[in-house]
C-alpha positions as CSV (number, residue, x, y, z in Angstrom):
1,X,106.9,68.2,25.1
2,X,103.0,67.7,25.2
3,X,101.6,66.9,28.4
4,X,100.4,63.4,28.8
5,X,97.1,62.7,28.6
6,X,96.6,60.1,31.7
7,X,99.2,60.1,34.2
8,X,98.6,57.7,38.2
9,X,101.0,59.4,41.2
10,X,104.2,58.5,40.9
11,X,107.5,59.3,42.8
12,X,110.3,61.7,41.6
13,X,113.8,61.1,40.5
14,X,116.4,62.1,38.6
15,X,117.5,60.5,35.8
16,X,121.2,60.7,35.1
17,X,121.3,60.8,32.1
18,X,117.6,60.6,31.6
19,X,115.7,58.4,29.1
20,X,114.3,59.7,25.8
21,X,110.6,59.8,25.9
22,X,107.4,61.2,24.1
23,X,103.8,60.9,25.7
24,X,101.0,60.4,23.1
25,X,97.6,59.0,24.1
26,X,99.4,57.6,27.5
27,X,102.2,55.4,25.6
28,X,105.9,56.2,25.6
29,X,108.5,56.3,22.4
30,X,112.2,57.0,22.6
31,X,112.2,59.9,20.4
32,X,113.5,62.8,22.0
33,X,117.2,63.8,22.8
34,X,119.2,63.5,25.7
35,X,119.5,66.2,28.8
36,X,121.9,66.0,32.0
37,X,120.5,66.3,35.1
38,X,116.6,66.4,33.7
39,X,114.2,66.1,36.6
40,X,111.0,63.2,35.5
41,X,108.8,61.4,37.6
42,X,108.8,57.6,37.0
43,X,104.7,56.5,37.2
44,X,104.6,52.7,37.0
45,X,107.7,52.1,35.6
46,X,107.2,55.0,33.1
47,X,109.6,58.3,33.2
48,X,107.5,61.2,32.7
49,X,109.5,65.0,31.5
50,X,108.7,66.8,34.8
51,X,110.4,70.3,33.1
52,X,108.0,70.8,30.2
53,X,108.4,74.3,29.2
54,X,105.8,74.7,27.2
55,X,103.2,74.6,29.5
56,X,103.9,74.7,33.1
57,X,101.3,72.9,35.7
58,X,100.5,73.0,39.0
59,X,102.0,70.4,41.5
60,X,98.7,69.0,42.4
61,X,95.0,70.9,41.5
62,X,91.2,69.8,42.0
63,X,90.3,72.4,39.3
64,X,87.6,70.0,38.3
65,X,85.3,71.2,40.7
66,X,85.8,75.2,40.0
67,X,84.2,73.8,36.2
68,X,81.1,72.2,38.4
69,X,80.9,75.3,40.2
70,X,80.3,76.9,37.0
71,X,78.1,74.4,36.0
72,X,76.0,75.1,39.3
73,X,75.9,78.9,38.4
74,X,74.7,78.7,34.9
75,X,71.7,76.4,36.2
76,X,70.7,78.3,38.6
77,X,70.3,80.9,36.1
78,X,68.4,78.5,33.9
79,X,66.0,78.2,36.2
80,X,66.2,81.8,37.5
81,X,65.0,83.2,34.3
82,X,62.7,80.0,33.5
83,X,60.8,81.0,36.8
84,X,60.3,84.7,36.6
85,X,57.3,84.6,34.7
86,X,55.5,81.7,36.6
87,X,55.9,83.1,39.9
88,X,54.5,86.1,38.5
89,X,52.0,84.5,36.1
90,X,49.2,86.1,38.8
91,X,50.0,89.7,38.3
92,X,50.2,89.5,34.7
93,X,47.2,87.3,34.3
94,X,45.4,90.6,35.5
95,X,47.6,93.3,33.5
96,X,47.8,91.8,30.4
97,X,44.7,90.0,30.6
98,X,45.0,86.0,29.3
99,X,42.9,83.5,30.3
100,X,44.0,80.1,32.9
101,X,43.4,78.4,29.2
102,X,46.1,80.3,27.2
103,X,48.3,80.4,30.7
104,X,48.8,76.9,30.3
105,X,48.6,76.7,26.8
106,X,51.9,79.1,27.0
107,X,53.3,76.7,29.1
108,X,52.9,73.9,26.3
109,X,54.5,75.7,24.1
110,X,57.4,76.0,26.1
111,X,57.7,72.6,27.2
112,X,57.5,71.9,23.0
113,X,60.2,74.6,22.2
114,X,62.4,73.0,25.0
115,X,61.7,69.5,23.8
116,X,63.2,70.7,20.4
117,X,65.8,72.4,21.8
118,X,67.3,69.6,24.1
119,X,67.5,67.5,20.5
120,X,69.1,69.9,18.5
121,X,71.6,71.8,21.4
122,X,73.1,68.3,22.5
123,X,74.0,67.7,18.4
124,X,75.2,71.6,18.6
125,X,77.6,70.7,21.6
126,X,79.0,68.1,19.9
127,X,79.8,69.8,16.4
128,X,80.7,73.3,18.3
129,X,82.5,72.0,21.2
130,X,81.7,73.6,24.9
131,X,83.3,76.9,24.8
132,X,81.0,78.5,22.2
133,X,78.5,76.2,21.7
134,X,77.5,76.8,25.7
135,X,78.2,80.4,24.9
136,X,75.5,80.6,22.4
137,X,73.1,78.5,24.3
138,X,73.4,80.8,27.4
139,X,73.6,84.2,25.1
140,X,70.2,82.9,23.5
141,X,68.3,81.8,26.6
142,X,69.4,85.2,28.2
143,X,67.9,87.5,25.5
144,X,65.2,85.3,25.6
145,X,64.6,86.1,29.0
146,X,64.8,89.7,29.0
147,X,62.6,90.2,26.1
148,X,59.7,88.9,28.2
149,X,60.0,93.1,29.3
150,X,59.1,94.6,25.8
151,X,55.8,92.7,25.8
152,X,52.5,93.4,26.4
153,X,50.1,91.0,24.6
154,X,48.9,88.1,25.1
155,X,50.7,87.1,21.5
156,X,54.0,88.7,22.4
157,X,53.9,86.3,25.4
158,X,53.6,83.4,23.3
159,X,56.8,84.0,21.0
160,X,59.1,84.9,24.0
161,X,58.4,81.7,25.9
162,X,58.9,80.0,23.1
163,X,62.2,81.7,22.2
164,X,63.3,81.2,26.0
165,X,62.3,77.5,25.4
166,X,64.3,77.3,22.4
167,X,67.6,78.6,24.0
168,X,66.6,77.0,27.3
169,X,67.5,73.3,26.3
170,X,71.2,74.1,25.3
171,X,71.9,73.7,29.5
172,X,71.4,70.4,30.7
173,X,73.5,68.6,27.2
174,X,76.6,71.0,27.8
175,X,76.3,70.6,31.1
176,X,76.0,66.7,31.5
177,X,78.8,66.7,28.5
178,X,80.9,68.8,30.1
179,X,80.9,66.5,33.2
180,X,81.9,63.6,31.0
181,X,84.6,65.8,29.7
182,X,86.0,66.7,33.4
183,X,84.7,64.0,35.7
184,X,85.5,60.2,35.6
185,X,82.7,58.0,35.7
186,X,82.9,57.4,39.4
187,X,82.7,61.1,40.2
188,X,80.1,62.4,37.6
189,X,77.0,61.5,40.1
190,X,78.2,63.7,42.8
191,X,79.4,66.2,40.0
192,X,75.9,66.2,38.3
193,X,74.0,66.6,41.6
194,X,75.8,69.2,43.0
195,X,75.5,71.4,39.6
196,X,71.8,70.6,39.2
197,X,71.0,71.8,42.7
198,X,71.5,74.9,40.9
199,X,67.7,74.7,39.8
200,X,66.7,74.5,43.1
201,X,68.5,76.6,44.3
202,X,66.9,79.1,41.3
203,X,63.3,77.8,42.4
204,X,63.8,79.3,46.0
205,X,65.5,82.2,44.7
206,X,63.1,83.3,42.3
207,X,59.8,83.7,44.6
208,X,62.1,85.4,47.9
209,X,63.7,88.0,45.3
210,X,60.9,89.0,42.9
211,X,59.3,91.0,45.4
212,X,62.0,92.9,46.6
213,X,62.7,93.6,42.9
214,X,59.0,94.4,41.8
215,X,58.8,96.7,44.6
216,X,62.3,98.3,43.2
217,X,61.2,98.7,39.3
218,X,58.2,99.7,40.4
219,X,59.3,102.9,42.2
220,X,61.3,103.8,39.2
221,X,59.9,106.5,36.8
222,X,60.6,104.6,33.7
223,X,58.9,101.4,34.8
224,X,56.1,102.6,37.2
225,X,53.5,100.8,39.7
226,X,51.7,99.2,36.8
227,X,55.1,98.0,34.8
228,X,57.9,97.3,38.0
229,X,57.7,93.2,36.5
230,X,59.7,94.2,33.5
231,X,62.5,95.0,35.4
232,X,62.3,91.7,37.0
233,X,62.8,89.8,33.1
234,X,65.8,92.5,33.1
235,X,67.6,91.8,35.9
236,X,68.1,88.2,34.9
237,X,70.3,89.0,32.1
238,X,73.2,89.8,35.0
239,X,73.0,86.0,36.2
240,X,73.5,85.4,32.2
241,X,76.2,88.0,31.0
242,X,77.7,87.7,34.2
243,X,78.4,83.7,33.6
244,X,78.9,83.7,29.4
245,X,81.8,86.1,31.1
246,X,83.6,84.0,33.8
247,X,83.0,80.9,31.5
248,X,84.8,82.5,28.5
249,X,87.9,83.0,30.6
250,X,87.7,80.0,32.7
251,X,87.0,77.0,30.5
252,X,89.1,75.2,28.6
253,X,89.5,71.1,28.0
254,X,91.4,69.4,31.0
255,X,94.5,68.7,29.0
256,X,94.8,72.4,27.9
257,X,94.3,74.0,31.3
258,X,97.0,75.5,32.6
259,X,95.6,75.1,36.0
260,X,95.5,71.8,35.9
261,X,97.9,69.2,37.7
262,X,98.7,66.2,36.0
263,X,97.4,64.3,39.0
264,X,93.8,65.4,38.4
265,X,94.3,64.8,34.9
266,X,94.9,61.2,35.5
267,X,91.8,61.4,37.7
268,X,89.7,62.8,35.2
269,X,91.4,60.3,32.6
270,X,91.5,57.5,34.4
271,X,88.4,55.7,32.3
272,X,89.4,53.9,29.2
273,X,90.7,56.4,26.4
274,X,88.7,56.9,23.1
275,X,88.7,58.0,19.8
276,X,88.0,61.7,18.5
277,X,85.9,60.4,15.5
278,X,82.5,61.7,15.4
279,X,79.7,60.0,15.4
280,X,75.9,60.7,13.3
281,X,72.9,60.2,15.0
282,X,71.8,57.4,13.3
283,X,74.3,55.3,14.6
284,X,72.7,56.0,18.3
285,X,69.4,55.0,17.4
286,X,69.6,51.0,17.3
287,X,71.5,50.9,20.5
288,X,69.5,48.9,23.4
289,X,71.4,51.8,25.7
290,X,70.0,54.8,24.0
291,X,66.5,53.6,24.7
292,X,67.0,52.6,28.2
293,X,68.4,56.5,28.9
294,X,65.4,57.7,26.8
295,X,62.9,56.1,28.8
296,X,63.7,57.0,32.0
297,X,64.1,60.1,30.8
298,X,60.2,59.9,29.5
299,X,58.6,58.5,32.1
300,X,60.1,60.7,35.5
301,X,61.0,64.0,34.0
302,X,57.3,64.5,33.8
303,X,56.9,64.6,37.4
304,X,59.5,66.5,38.2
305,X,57.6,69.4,35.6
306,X,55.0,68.5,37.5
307,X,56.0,69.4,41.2
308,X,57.4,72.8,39.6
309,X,54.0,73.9,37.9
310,X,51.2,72.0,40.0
311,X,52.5,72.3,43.7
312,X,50.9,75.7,43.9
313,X,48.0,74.6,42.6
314,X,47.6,71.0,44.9
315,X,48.5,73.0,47.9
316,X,46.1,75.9,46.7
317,X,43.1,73.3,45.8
318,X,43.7,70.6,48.6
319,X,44.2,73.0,51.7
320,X,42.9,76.4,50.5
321,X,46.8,78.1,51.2
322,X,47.3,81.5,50.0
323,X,49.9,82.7,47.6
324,X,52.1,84.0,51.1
325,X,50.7,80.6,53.1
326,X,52.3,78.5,49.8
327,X,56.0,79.9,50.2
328,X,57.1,78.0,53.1
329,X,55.8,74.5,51.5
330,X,57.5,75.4,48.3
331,X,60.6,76.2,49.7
332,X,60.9,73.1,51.7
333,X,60.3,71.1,48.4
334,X,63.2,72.9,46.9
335,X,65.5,72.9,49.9
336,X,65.4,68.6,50.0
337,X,65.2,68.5,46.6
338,X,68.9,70.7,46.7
339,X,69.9,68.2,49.0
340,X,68.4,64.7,47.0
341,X,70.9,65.5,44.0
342,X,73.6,66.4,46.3
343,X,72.9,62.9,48.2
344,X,72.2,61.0,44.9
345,X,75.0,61.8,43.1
346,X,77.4,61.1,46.4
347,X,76.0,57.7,47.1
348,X,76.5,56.0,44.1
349,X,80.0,56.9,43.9
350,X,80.7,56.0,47.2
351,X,79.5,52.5,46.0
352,X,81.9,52.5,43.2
353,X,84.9,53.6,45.7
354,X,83.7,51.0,48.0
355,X,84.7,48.4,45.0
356,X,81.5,48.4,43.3
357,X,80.7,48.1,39.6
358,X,79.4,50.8,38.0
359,X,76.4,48.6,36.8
360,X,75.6,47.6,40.7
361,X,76.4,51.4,42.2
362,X,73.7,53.3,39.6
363,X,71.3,50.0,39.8
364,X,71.0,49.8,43.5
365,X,71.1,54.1,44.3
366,X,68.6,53.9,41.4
367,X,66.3,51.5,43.2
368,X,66.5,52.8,46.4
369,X,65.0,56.5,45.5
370,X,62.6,55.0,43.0
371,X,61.3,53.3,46.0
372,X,60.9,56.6,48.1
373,X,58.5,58.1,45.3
374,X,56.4,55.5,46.4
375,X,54.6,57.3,49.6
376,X,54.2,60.4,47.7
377,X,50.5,59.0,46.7
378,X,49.4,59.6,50.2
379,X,50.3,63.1,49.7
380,X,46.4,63.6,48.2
381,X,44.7,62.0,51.0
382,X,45.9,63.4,53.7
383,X,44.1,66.3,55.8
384,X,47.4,67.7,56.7
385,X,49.1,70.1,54.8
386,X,52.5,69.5,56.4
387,X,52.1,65.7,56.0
388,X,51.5,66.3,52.2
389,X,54.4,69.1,52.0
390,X,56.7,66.7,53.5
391,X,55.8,63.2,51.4
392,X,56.4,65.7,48.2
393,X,60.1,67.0,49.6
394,X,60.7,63.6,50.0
395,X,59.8,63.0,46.3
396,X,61.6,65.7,45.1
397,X,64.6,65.2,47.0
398,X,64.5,61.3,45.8
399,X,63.7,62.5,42.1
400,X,67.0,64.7,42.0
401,X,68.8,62.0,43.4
402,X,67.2,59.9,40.9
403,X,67.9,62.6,37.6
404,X,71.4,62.9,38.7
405,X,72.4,59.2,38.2
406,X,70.2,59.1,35.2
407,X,71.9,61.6,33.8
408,X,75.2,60.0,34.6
409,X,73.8,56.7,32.6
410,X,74.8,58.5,29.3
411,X,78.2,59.4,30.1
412,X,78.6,55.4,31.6
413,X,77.3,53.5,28.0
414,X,78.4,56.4,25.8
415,X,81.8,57.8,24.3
416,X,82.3,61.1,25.4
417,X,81.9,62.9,22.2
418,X,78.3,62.0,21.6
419,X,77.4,62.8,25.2
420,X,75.8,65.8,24.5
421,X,73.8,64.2,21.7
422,X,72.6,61.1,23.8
423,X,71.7,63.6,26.6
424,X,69.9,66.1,24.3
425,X,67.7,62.9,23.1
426,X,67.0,61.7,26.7
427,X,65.8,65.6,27.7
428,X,63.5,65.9,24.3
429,X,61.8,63.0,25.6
430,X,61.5,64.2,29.0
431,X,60.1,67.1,27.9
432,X,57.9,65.9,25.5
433,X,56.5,63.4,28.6
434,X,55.6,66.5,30.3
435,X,54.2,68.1,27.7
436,X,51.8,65.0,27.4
437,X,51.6,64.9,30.8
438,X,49.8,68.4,31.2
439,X,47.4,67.5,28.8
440,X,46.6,64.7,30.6
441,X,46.5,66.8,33.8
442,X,44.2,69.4,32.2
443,X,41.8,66.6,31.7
444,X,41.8,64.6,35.1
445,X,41.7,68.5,36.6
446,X,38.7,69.8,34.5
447,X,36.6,66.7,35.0
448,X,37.5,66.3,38.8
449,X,35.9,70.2,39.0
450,X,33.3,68.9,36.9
451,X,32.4,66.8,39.7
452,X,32.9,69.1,42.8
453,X,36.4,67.6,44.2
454,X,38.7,70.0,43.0
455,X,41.4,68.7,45.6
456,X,41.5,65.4,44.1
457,X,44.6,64.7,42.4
458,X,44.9,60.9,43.8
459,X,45.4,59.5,39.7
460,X,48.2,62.1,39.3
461,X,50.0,61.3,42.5
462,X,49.4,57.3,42.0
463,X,51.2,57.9,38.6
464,X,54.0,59.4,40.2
465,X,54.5,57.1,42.7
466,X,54.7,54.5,40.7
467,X,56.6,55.9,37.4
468,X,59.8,55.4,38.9
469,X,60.1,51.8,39.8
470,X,58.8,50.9,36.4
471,X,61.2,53.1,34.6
472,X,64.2,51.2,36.1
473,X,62.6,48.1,35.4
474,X,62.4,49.0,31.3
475,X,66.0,50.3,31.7
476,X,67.4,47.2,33.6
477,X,65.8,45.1,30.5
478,X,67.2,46.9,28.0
479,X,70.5,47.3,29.7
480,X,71.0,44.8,32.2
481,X,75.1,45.4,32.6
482,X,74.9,49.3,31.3
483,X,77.8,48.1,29.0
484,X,79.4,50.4,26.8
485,X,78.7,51.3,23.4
486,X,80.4,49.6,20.7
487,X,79.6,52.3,17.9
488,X,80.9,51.2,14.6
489,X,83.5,53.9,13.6
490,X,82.4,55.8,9.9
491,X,84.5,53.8,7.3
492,X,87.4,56.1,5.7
493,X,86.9,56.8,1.9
């Protein structure tokens, strides 16, 4: 007998003689034949086959959570190999010999190869399924990453950060689809947070290790003083290989795994069942809901980008603080940041526990960090570094608690199996806002120098501080009750 796909706790009995009974999409049919003495569990009135030989279960599981840990691992070695070559943009700068021009000009093109990535690896998630199509993305991303050791031009540096861009984007889709796939709706917040404080946990990671592991590669005879940073791009591919591993023999769909109960797979089914029927693009598009996920994906992702890349600069330009001065302020910024997406994600389903609507639990936790960007525009006025390191935490810590019930909206107003597509649209437009958004940095930057106040960055801070709140307020408009999709199904032939 097949398991069922959406089972409450129930009590056991034993039927004598039992009922005949067939699970299929959580209904019941007396179809099968008659057994003495056959143990089932009777869940609101319902007898459930308890003996299923087939495939045996454990008596209860929270094997849900092994999948976000997973999740966690494989974004924090997104981000691992994302922020090699930043943190050692410096170095390199003087080896290879690019210009602050083509540096960011690099970092354009990555943000473009992303953007196009995000679009096409949600559809790929979708057509594939998780198991290889997260495979692939990883596998890509990896080699991308490790390739930034056979290089040595200026050229060369442009094709593999562009390649790591492409493969890059497959994460966040299969990730936030997978979570739709294991988590119900009032546990994919807290899911999502906790598995994207793996990118802070990569940003703190990344500039504590690479010395360690310059120094290493650099007192090896095949790399050498002058070449010890190509062993840095290598060692990333362990994070890479090491996951694509554990994921091929972990993973499966909830109502395959053998490891998991059928209580949690009432938890993780206990949201209104759907259809398997996939769905094309073009039936997203006209949808009031896939705008509002877009733009608050386009107007806050920026920032976010922005905090990465410019914080070493602000902190650099505003308070003269050298490269070993900036790596307690940036590690702060990550460290809250870790803990805003934990926070997020917990508090809006502690709302929904509590008896709230979904609608009300992602409106008001949505709200309430918008609001906490606010102060980060003081940040550029202030004399004190600390002051200005600690209004930025704060606004990273609020935008992760932020992204993480963003990122939740798509799995709220969409079906499941175009998760990964909705997610991979919101994302393209996220990146493509911070592609546009360094352009318009460059600009405010140059001409601010231009003038002599190369620590003002009040026009990029204001932005940010007030991106948020108007965000929500296009999002509310465009869905006010974040109701559920009603795609039209394809017509059969």
């Amino acid at each position: 007998m097949k398991r069922p796909s959406s089972i409450p706790n129930g009590n056991t009995i034993i039927c004598q003689p039992p009922s005949t009974f067939k699970f299929a999409e959580g209904l019941c049919a007396n179809e099968l034949p008659k057994e003495e003495g056959l143990k089932r569990t009777t869940i609101l009135g319902i007898p459930i086959d308890m003996n299923s030989a087939d495939q045996p279960v454990p008596a209860s599981s929270n094997y849900r959570w092994v999948i976000c840990g997973l999740l966690f691992w494989v974004t924090t070695a997104n981000y691992i190999d994302r922020g090699v070559f930043s943190n050692l943009a410096p170095e390199l700068q003087r080896q290879i010999g690019w210009t602050q021009d083509q540096y960011w000009n690099m970092t354009v093109a990555f943000n473009i190869a992303y953007a196009i990535s995000l679009l096409a690896a949600g559809r790929m998630m979708d057509v594939l399924g998780l198991r290889w199509g997260f495979t692939i993305a990883c596998a890509a991303w990896g080699l991308a990453a490790m390739s930034h050791s056979l290089v040595s031009t200026v050229a060369g540096f442009f094709i593999v950060r562009m390649l790591l861009g492409l493969g890059e984007g497959g994460n966040f889709p299969s990730a936030i689809k997978t979570t739709a796939e294991w988590f119900p709706k009032r546990e994919r917040a807290l899911a999502t947070g906790l598995f994207n404080s793996g990118s802070n946990v990569g940003g703190i990671l990344v500039p504590f290790g690479l010395p360690f592991v310059v120094a290493t590669f650099s007192s090896m005879a095949v790399f050498g003083p002058a070449n010890g940073w190509r062993g840095a791009f290598l060692v990333t591919g362990i994070f890479d290989l090491g996951w694509i591993i554990a994921w091929l023999l972990i993973y499966k769909k909830p109502q395959e795994h053998p490891r998991v109960s059928r209580a949690e797979l009432a938890i993780i089914n206990s949201d209104p069942s759907e259809t398997a029927v996939r769905i094309p693009w073009r039936r997203l598009l006209p949808h009031r809901q896939t705008w509002a996920y877009v733009t608050a994906k386009f107007m806050t992702d920026c920032f976010w980008w922005f905090y990465l890349f410019g914080a070493p600069y602000f902190f650099s330009d505003r308070f003269g603080l050298s490269l070993k001065a900036r790596s307690g302020p940036i590690a702060a910024i990550h460290i809250f940041a870790s803990v805003g997406s934990i926070g997020g994600g917990w508090l809006s389903g502690h709302l929904m526990k509590r008896g709230w609507s979904v609608n009300k639990s992602r409106k008001v936790t949505l709200l309430i960090f918008a609001s906490l960007m606010v102060p980060v525009v003081f940040a550029t006025v202030t004399s004190t570094a600390w002051v200005a390191v600690a209004l930025i935490a704060v606004a990273a810590a609020a935008h992760q608690a932020w992204s993480a019930n963003v990122f939740s909206l798509a799995g709220d107003m969409f079906p499941r199996r175009v998760v990964g597509s909705v997610t991979g649209l919101g994302g393209f437009a996220g990146s493509i806002g911070g592609t546009l958004l360094f352009i318009i940095v460059g600009q405010i930057r140059k001409a601010a120098i231009a003038r002599g106040e190369t620590g003002n960055y009040f026009l990029i801070f204001l932005a940010a501080s007030l991106a948020y709140l108007t965000a929500l307020l296009v999002a509310h408009l465009l869905a006010p009750k974040l109701e559920a999709v009603k795609i039209e199904e394809p017509k059969a032939a």
